[in-house]
N, C-alpha and C positions, 0 to 999 in steps of 0.2 A: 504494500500500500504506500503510495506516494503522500508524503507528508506536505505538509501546505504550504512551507518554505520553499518548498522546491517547486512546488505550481508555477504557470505563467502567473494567476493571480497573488498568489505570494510575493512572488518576485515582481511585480509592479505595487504592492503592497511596502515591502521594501526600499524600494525604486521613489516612494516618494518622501525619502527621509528629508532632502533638502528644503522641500516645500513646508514640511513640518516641523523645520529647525529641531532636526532630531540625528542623534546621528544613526549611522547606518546598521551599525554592530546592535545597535536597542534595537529599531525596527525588525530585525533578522533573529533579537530574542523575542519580539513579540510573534513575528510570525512561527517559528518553532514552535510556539505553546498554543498559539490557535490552532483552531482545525477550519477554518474559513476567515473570510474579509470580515465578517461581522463580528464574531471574538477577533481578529487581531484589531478592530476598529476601536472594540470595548475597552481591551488593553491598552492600546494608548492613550485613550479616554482616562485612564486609571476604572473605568466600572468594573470591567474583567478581571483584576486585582482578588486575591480570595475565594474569587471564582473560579475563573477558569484557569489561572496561575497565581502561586505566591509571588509576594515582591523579591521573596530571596530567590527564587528558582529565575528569573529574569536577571536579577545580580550576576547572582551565576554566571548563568550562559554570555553574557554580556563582558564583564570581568573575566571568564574563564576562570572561574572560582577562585574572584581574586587576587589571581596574576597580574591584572593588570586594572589601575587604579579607578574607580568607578568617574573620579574626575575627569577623566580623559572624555567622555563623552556626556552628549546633551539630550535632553528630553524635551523638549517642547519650552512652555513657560515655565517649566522646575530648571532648567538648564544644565548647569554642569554638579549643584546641586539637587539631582532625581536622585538617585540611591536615597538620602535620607526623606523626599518629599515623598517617596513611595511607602518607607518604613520599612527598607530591606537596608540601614544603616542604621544607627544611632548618631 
């Protein structure tokens, strides 16, 4: 079963991180955890959050479980501060 990252709609999902001043490595953990355009929508949203992914499991993937520093990248209007505005940081 093809996962929804790897979709065409995944990958235009993805695809529109610039437009959502998000970077691309989030959009690419939000699409791993969705299973369509409407959960990875919700997830960026933050509604998805506890639902359909924890904040930490998006850390994760993102970070590469914290290899690499969750400032390095942006989230919308939380920016380079998202890890703690999700509440997968302290």
């Amino acid at each position: 079963m093809t996962k929804y990252n790897e979709t065409d709609e995944g990958l235009a999902f993805i695809a529109t991180a610039d437009s959502r001043e998000t970077s691309p490595e989030i959009m690419e953990a939000i699409a791993f955890f969705a299973r369509n355009t409407a959960e990875a929508e919700a997830l960026w949203r933050g509604d998805g959050l506890g639902k359909i992914a924890n904040p930490s499991d998006i850390w994760e993937h993102a970070t590469n479980n914290g290899l690499r520093p969750a400032s390095d990248y942006a989230w919308g209007d939380a920016g380079y501060d998202w890890a703690r505005a999700i509440g997968a940081e302290d």
